[in-house]
DOPA-575363 format. One record per residue: residue in one letter; y, x, z of N, C-alpha, C in turn. Coordinates in steps of 0.001 Angstrom, whole numbers, padded with zeros to 6 digits, always signed. Example, Ala and Ser with C-alpha at 12.3 -4.5 7.8 and 13.67 -1.06 7.14 Angstrom:
2
A-005690+013190+007800-004500+012300+007800-003300+013200+007800/S-002250+012850+007080-001060+013670+007140+000030+012900+007870/
end
This chain:
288
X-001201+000828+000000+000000+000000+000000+001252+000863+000000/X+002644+000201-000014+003787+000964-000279+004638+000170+000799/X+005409+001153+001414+006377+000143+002114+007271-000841+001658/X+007680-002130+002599+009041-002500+002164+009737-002576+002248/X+009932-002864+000717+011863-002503+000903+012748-002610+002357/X+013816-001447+001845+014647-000832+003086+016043-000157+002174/X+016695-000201+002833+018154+000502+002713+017721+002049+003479/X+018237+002961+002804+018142+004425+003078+019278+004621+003553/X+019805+005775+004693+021016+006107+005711+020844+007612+005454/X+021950+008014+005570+021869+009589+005466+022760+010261+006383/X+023057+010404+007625+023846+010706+008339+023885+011670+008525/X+025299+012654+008845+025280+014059+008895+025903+014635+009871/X+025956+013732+011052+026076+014260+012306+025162+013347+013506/X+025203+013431+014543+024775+012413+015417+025501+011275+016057/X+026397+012129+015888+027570+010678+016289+027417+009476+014738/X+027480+009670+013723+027135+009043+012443+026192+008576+012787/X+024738+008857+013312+023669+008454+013014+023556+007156+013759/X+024340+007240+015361+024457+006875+016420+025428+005221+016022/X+025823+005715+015838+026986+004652+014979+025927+003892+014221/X+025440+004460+012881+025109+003631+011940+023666+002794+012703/X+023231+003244+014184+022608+002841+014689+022341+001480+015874/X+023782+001325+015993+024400+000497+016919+024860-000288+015784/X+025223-000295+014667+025495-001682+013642+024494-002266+013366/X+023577-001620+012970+022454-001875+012113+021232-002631+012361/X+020676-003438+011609+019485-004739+012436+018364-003980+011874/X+017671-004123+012645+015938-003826+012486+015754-002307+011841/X+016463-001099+012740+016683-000156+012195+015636+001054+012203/X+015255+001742+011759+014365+003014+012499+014608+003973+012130/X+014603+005217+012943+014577+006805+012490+014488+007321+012202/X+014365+008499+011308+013229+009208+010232+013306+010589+010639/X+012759+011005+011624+012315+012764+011951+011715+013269+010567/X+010557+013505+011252+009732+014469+010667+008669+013351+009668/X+008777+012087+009806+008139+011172+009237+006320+011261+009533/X+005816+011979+010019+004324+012204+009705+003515+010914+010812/X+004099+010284+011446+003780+009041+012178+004629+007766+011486/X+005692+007624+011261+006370+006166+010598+006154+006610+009073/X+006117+007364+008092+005749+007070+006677+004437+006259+006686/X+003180+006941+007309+002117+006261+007422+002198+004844+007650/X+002787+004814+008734+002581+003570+009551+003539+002642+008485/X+004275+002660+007574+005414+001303+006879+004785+001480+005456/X+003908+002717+005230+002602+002618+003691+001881+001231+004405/X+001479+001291+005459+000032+000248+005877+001446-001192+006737/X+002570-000666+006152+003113-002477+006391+002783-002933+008145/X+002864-001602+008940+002500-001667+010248+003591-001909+010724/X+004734-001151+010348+006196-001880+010753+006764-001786+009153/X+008084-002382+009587+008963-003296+007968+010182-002561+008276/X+010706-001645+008675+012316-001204+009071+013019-002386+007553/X+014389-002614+007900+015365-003025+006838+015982-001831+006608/X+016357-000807+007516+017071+000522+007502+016140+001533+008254/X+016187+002522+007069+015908+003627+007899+016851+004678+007929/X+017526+005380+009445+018167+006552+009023+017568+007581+009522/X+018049+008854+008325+017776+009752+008535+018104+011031+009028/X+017503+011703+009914+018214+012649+010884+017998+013620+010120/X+017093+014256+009276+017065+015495+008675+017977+016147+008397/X+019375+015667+007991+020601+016460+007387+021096+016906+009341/X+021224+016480+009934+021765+016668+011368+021660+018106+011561/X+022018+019184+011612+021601+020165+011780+021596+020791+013359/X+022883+020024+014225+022758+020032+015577+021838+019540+016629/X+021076+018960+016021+019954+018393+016246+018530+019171+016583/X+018605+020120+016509+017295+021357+015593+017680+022836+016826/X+017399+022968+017851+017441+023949+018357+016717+024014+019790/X+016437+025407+020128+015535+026033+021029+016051+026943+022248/X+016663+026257+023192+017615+027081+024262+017477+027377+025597/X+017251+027957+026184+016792+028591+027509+018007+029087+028358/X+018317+027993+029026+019232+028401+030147+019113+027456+031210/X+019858+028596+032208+019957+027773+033582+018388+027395+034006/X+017504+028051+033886+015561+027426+034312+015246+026705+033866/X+016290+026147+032456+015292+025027+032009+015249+025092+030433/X+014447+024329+029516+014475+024971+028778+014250+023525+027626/X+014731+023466+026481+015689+022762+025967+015828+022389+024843/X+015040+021492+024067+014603+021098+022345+015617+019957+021945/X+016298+020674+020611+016737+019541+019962+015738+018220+019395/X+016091+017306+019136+015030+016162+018690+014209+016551+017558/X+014964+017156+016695+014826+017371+015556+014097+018573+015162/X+013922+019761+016115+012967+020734+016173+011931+020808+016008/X+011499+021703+014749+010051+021317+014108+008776+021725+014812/X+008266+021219+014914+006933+021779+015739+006479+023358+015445/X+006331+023325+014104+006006+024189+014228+007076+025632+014318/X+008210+025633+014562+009034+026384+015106+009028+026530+016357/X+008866+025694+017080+008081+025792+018789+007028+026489+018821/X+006291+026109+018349+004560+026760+018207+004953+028373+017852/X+005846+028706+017110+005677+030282+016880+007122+031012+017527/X+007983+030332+018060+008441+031000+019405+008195+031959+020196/X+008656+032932+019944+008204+033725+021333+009184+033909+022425/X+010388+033036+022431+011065+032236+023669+009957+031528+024228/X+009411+030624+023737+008859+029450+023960+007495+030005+024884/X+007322+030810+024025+005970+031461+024594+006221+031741+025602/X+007268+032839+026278+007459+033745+027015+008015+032743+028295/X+008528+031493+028021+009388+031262+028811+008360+029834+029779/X+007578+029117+028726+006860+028034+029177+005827+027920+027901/X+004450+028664+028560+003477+029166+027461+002629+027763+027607/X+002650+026651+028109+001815+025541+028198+001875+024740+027005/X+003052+024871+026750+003598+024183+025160+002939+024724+024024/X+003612+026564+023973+002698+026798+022967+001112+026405+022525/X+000218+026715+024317-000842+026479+024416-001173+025073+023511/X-000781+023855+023908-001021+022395+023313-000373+021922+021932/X+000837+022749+021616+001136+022914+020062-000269+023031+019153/X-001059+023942+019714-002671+024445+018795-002961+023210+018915/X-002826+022174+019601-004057+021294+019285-003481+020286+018577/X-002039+019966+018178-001570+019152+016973-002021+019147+015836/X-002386+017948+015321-002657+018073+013930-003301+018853+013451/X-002582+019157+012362-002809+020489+011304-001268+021225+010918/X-001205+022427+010555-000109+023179+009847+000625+022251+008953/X+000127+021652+008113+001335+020432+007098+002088+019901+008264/X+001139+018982+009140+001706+018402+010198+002670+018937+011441/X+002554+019513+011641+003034+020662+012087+004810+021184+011470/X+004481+021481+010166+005789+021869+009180+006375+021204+009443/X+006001+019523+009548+007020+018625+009411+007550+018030+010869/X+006739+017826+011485+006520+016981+012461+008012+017329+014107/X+008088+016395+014448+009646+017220+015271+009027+016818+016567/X+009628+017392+017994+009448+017542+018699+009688+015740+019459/X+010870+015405+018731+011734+014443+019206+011068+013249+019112/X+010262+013194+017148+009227+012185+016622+008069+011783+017429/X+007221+012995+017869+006134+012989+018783+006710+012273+020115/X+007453+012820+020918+008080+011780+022163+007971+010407+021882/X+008717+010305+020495+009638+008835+020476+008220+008037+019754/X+007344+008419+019092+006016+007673+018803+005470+007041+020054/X+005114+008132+021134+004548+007923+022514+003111+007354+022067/X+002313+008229+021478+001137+008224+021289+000310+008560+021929/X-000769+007689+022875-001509+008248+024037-002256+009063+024102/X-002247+009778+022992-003003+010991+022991-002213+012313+022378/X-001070+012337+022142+000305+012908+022011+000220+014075+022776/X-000162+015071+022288-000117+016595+023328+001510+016615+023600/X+002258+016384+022830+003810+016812+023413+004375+015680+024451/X+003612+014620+024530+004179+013562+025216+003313+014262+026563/X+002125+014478+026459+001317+014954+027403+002350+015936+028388/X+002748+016885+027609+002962+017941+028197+004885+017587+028693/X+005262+016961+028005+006735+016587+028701+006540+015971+029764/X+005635+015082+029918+005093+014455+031620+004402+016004+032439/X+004129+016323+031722+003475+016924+032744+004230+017800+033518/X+005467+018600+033030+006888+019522+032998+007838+018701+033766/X+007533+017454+034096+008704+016268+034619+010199+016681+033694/X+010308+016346+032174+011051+016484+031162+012191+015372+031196/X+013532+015539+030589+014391+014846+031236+014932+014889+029469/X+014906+013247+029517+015755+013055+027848+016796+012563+027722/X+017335+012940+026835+018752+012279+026083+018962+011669+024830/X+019128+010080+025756+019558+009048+024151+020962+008989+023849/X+021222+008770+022624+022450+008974+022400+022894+007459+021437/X+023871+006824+022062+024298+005733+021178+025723+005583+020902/X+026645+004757+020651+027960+004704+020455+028354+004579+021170/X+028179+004273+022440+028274+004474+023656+028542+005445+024419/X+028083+006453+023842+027065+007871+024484+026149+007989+024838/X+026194+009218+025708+024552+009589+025990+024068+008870+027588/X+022525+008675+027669+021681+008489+028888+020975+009199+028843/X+021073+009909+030279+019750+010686+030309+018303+009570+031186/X+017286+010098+030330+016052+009169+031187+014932+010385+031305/X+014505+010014+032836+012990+010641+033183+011924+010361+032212/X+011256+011406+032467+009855+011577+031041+009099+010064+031898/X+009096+009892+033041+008279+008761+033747+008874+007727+034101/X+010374+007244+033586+010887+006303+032809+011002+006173+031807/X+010863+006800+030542+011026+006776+029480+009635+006265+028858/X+008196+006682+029444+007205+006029+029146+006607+004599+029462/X+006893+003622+028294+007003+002427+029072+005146+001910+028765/X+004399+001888+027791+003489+001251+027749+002939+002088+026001/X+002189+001294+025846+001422+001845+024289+002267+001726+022999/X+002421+002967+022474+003850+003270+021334+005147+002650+021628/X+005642+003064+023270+006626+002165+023592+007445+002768+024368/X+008785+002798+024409+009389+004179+025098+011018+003079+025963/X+011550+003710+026937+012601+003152+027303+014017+003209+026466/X+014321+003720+024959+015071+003571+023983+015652+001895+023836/X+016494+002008+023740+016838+000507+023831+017081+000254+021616/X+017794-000623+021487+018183-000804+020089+019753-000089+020542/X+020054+000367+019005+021022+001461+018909+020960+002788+019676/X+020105+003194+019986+019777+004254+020806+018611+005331+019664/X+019495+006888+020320+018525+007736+019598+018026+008576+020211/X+017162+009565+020421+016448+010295+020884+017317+011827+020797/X+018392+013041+021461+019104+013669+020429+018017+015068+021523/X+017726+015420+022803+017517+016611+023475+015909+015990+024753/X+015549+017027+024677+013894+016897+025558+014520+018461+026683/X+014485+017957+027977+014353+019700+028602+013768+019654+029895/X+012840+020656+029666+012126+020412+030810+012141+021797+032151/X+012304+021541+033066+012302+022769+033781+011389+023847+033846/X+011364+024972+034246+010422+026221+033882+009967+026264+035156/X+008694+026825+034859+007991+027356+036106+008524+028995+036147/X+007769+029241+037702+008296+030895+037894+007228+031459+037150/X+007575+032807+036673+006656+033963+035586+005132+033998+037384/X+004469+033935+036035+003045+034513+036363+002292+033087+037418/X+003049+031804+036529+002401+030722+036848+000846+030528+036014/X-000200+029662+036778-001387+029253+035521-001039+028361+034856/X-001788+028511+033772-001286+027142+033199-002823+026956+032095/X-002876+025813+031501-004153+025447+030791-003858+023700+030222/X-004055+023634+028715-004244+022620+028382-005683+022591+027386/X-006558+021307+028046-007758+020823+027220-007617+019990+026640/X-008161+019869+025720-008736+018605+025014-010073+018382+024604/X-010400+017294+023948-011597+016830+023190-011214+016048+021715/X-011538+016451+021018-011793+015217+020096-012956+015269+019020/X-013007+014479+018630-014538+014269+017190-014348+015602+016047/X-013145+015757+015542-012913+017166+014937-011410+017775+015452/X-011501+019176+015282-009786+019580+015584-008850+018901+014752/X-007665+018798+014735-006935+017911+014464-006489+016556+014655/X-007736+015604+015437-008217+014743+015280-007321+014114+016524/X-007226+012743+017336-006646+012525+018574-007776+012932+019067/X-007004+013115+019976-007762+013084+021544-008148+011990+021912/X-009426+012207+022113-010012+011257+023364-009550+011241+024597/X-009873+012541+025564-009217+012572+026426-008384+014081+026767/X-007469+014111+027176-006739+015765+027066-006394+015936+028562/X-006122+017055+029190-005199+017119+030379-005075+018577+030370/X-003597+018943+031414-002718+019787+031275-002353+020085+032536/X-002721+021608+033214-002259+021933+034621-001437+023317+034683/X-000893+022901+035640+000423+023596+036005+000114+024363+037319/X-000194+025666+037914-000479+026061+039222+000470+027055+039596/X+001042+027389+040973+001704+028355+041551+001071+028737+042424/X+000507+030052+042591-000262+030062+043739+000519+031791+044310/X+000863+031084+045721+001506+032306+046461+000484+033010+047314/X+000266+034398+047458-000043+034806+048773-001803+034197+048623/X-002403+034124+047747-003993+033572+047891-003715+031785+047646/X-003122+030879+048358-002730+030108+048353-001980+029042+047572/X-002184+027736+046989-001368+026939+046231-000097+026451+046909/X+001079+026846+045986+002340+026262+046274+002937+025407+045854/X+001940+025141+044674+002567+023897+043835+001585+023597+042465/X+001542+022256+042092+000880+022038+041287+001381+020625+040155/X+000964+021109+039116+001191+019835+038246-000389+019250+037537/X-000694+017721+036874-001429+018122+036783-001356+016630+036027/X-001732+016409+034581-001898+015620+033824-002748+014678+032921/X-003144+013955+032691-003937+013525+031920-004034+012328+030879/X-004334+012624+029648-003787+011857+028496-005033+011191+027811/X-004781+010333+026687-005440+009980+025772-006670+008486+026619/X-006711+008681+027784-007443+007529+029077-006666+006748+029299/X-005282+006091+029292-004277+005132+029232-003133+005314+028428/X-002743+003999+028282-001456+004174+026997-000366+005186+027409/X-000059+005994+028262+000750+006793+028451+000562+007958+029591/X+000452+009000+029550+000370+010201+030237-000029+009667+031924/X-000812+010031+032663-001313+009496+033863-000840+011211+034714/X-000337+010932+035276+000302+012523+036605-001029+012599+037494/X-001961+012984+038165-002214+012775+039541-001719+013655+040492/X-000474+012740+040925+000166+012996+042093-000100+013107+042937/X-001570+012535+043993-002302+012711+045096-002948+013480+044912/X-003322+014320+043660-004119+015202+043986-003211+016644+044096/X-002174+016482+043148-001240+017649+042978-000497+017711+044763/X-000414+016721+045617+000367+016973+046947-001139+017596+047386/X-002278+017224+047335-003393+017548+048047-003770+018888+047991/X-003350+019277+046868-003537+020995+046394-002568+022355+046866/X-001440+021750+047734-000409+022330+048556-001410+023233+049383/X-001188+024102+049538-001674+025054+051000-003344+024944+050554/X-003916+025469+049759-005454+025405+049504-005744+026297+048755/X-007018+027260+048566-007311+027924+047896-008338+027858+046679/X-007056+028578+045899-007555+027811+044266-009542+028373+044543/X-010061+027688+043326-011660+028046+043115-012182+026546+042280/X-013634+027000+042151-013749+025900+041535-014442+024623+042298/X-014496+024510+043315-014904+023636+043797-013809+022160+044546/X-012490+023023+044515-011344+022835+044691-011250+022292+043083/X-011781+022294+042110-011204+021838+040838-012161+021025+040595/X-013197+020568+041080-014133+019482+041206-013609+018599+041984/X-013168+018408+042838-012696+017582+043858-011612+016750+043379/X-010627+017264+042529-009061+017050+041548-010063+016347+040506/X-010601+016884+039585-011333+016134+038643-011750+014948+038851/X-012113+014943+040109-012990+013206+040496-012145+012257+040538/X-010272+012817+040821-010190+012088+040891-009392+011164+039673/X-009712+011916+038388-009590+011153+037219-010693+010380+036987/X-011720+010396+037473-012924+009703+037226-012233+007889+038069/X-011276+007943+038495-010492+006894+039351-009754+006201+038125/X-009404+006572+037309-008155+006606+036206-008807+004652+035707/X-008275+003777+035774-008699+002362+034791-008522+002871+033463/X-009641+003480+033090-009422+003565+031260-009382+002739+030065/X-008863+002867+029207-008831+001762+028038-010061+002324+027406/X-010125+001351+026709-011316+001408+025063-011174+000757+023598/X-012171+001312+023211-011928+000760+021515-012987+000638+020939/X-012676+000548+019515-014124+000524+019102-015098+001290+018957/X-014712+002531+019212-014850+004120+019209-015377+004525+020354/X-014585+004119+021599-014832+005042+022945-015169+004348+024152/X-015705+004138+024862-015744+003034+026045-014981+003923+026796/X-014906+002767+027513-013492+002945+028945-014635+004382+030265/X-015870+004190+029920-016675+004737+031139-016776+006415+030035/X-016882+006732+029032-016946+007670+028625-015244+008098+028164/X-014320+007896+027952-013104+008236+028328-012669+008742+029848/X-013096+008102+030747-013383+008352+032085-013700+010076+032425/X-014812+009940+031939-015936+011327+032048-015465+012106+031353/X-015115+012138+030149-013998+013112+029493-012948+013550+030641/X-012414+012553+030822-011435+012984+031408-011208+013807+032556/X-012659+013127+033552-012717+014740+034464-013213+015878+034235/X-013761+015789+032944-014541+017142+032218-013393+018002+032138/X-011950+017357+031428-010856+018019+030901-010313+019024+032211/X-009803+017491+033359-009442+018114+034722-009835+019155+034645/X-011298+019572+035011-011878+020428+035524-011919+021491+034711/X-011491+022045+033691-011934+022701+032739-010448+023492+032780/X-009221+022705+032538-007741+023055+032752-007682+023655+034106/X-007928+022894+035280-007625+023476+036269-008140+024984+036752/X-009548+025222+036120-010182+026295+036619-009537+027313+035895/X-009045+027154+034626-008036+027921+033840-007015+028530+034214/X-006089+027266+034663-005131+027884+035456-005057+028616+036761/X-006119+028248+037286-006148+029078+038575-006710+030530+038229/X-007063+030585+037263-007647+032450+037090-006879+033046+036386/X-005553+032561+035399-004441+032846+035276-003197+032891+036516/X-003112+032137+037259-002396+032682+038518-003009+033399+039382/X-003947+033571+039308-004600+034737+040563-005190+036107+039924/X-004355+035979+038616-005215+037226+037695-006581+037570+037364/X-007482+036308+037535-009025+036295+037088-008564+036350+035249/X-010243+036335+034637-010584+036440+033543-010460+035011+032858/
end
């Protein structure tokens, strides 16, 4: 199939885009396109307007200050992925960049698109929850900033209102010589995830000082476990300590399809736990 008809926008700043976004009825965005071209070929959505951010050029950048660290919307994936800011500064990203797509996808695909899809199996959505990532919509109005855990409202569904755009993602840095580890699963590479998760460890002195700890692709939007991440305060990393965290994604109410049952999404999912966490802990304690 072919989409339909639509009026094309070409805006060449953000304030333009922002504008032509707050007039405009039944409008949508156009990043990197590799999620909405598909989806308006198969008549899944109908935009009347689409505008396009590609000309924006302020839009498109990679900045590290003040501990935190800082993507235009419009920043191509795969310019993240081969960063060696990015690397150096918050290597969890790079890490889960590998498991996007493919390289085409990749070329095209923006940092901002992946957020604003909110695809439950979305490594970048994954990993902005998991970073506690702080966004900026921008309308004629101006800007709002919203939490990565307000901004995720339900399945392909984000706290963006109408006339609202997606323009900066930044998420705070961990201290150097944190662990870190993102898993996944899926039927082939490239493929979604079934189930993914993503951990974050600080471990001082033998001891955990802090922990993050995520899990995706098991409900329509990024799941934190927060009781287990306070539970991991003052404990010594190992793996039996990463069995215990795992179980308790085995807790998670999972969805299903026609593909996956809710009880084997489940089991993935503490497979992942457990697999990330033991990762990161032999990266912060200097194991193999």
């Amino acid at each position: 199939m072919k989409p339909a008809p639509f009026t094309y926008h070409d805006p060449k700043t953000a304030a333009e885009a922002a504008a032509l976004l707050g007039q405009l009825e039944n409008a949508r965005v156009l990043a990197g396109g590799q999620s909405l071209m598909p989806m308006m070929n198969f008549r899944y959505v109908m935009p009347d307007h689409i505008v396009d951010i590609n000309g924006i050029g302020e839009l498109s950048y990679i900045r590290n200050i003040g501990g935190n660290l800082s993507f235009g919307a419009l920043t191509r994936q795969r310019e993240i992925e081969f960063s060696e800011e990015v690397k150096a500064a918050c290597p969890i990203i790079t890490e889960a960049l590998s498991w996007v797509g493919h390289r085409q996808t990749r070329n095209r695909g923006t940092i901002g698109g992946s957020v604003c899809h909110m695809d439950p199996s979305a490594e970048l959505v994954a990993v902005t929850a998991l970073l506690d990532g702080t966004l900026t919509a921008k309308s004629k109005d101006g800007d709002r900033k919203i939490s990565m855990a307000d901004f995720a409202q339900g399945f392909m569904s984000t706290a963006l209102t109408d006339g609202e755009m997606l323009t900066d993602i930044t998420v705070p840095l961990w201290p150097k010589g944190h662990g870190y580890a993102y898993e996944e699963f899926a039927r082939r590479h490239g493929d979604f995830a079934i189930a993914a998760s993503g951990c974050l460890v600080e471990v001082v002195n033998g001891s955990i000082k802090r922990a993050s700890i995520v899990v995706s692709g098991v409900r329509p939007n990024p799941v934190r476990l927060t009781a287990a991440e306070k539970a991991l305060v003052g404990q010594k990393p190992g793996d039996k300590i990463a069995e215990e965290v795992a179980a308790e994604a085995g807790k998670i109410d999972a969805m299903e399809d026609a593909y996956v049952t809710a009880d084997y999404r489940k089991h993935l999912g503490q497979v992942m736990v457990k697999r990330a966490l033991k990762r990161a802990f032999a990266k912060a304690t200097g194991g193999a």
